[in-house]
N, C-alpha and C positions, 0 to 999 in steps of 0.2 A: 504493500500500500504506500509504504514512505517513496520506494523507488516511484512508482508511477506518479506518485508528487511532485516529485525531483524534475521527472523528466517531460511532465506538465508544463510546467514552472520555468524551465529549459528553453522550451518549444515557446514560449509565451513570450520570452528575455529575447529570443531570437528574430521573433518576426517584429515586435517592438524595435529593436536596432532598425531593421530593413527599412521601416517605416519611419523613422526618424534621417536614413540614410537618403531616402528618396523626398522626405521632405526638403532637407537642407542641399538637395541636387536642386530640388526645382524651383527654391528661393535662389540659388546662384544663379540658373537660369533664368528668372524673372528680372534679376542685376544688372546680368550681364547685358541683356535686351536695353536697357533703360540705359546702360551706359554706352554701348554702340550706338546708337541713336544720337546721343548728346554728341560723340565724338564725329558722327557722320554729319550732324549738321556745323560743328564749328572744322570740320575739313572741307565744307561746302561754303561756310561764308569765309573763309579765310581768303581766297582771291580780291574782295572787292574791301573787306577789313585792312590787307597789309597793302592797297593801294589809295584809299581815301580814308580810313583810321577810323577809329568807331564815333568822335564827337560829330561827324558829318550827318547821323543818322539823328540826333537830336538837336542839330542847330542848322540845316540848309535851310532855303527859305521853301521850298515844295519836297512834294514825292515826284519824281519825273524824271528815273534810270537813265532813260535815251538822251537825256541831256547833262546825266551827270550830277542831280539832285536827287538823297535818299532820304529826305529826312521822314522817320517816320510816329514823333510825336501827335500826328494828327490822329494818325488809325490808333494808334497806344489808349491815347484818350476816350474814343470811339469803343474799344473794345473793353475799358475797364468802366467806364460810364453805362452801360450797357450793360455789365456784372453787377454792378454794385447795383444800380436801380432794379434789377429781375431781384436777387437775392434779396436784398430788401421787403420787398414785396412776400415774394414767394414763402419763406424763413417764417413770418409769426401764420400762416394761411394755413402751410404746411403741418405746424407743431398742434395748430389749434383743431385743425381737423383730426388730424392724431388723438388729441384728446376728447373729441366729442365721440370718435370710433368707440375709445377705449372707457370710456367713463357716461357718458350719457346718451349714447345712441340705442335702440334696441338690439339685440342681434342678427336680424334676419336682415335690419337697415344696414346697419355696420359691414356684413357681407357684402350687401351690394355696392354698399360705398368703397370698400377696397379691391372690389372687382372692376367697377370702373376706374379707379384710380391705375391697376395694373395695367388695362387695357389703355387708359391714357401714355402711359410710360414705353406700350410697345408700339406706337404710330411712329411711323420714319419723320425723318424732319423734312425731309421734302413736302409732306404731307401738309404738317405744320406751317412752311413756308407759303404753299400755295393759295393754304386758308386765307392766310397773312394776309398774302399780295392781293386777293379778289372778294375779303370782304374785309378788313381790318386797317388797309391802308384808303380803301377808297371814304373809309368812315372816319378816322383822321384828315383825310384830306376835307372834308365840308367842315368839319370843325376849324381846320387850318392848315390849307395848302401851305406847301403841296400833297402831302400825305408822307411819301416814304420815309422815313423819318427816325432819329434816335427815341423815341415814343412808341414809335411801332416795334421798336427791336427791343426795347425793354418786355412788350407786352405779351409777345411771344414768345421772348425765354421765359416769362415768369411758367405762363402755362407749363412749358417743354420741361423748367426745373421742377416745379411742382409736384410731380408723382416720387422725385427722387426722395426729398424731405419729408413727405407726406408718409411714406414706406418706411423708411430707415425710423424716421420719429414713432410711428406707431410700432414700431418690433421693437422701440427701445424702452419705450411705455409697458409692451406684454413684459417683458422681463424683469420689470421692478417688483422682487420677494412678495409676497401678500403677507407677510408677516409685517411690514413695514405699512402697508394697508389697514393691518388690525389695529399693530400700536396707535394709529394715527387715530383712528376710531374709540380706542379707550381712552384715549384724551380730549375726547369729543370734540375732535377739531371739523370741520364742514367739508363739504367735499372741494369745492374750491382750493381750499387752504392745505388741503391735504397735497391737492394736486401742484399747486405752487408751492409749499414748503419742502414736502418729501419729495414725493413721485420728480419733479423737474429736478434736482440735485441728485436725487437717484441715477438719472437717469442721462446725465449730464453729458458721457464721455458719447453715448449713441446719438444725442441729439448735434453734438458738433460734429461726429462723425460724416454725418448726414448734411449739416452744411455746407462740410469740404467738396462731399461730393457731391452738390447741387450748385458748386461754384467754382469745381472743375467742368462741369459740365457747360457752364455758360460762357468760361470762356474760354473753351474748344469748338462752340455752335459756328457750323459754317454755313450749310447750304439755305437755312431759316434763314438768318442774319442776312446771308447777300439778298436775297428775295425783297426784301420789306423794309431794307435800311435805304435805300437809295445810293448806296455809292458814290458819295460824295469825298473826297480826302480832304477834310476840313475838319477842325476845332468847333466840337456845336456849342452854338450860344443860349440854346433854349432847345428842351424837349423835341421843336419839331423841324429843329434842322436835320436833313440827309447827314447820314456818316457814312463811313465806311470803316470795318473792323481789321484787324489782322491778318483773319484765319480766312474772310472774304476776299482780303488783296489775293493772298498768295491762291486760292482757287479761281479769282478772274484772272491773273495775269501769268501764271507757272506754266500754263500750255505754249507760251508764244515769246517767254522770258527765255535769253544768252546771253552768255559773257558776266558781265557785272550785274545785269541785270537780273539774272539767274540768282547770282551769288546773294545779291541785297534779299531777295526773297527768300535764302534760305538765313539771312538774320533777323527775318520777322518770325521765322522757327522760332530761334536761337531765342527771341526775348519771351515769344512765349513760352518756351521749356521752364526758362528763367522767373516764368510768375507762378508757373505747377510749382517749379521746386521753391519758391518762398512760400508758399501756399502749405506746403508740405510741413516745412520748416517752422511754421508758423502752430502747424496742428502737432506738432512735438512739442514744441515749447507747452504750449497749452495744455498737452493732455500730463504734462508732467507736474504741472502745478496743481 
């Protein structure tokens, strides 16, 4: 009986290593991906970096390659204005339906409300964009042409982020102990109170979680974005001026970009990789405090 313990126990230690072996293979390889990438785009913008220097790219006076202007603080602005207003938006929309799912909905409601929620999250963003362009932009435009607009691209990332936080926030809600539920209960605190004292500090690490990734996601949005934003490369002055983002330069102009021109597009990569990883960066610091 002992031996067949032993050799239980054995059998048990052994597939555990494998499974520890093939874990830590395919975090290397998740790495190594994410580090060829970074090295492939700064071997791609080094051409046009070690002949006009990187201050060109935040102090020329336009974007316009063919003549030897990169500057690309106009799309920069464009695509973090654009983030920052969706996430805004999206972030308490998100949490709060979360908690009507989790805390006051019935359940049969709560079902359907996270089934459409999921079925929102699998429409392609072509989809999205299309919406955009033929009913969202022509309805900003009477409000106040022209229509295409940093307003319209807020409006449709919010939806497009919305199922991300919506999701992540409600799975971070199921997972708060019910025992912490009870306590709150025999301190006769109200449900509210419960849910903003306990339940949201509870649940704290899944709820940021959830923001990172509804604010990675908005500003990697290409095909929406280009749709509805109007493509303009300008600095907007109000809601309903045209911009043009990043991730939409480099999808308008990468088919028919050479030379330097090429190159500059692949440091609108480069700066976006550069806001993932403080973004990143930023959700470390965070989660260790």
């Amino acid at each position: 009986m002992t031996l067949l313990k032993s050799k239980t126990l054995s059998s048990s230690l052994n597939s555990d290593l494998w499974l520890i072996w093939i874990l830590r293979g395919l975090a290397a390889m998740a790495g190594a991906i994410a580090l060829l990438i970074i090295f492939f785009l700064i071997l791609e913008s080094l051409p046009v970096l070690q002949r006009v220097g990187i201050t060109h790219f935040f102090s020329d006076s336009s974007w316009n390659p063919t003549a030897g202007f990169y500057n690309l603080l106009p799309m920069l602005w464009g695509t973090l204005l654009a983030m920052f207003g969706s996430v805004l938006i999206a972030t308490p929309i998100g949490i709060l339906s979360a908690v009507f799912c989790q805390f006051y909905a019935p359940p049969t409601l709560a079902k359907i409300y996270r089934s459409l929620i999921e079925l929102l999250a699998g429409i392609p963003s072509v989809v999205y964009g299309f919406w955009g362009l033929v009913v969202l932009v022509p309805l900003i435009g009477r409000i106040h042409p022209p229509g295409p607009s940093l307003l319209a691209g807020i409006a449709i990332l919010t939806i497009m982020i919305l199922p991300t936080i919506a999701l992540v926030a409600d799975a971070s809600l199921a997972k708060v102990p019910l025992s912490y539920h009870q306590g709150s209960a025999a301190l006769g605190l109200s449900r509210w109170a419960t849910i903003s004292k306990v339940v949201f500090p509870a649940a704290k690490s899944g709820l940021f979680t959830g923001m990172i990734l509804e604010t990675g996601r908005a500003i990697g949005e290409t095909m929406a974005i280009l749709m509805v934003c109007g493509n303009v490369v300008q600095t907007p002055k109000s809601l309903f001026d045209p911009i043009r983002t990043l991730t939409a330069n480099i999808a308008l102009e990468m088919a028919y970009a050479t030379g330097d021109h090429r190159s500059a597009l692949f440091v609108s990569g480069l700066v976006l990789m550069g806001l993932i990883v403080l973004l990143v960066a930023v959700a470390e610091v965070v989660s260790y405090e």
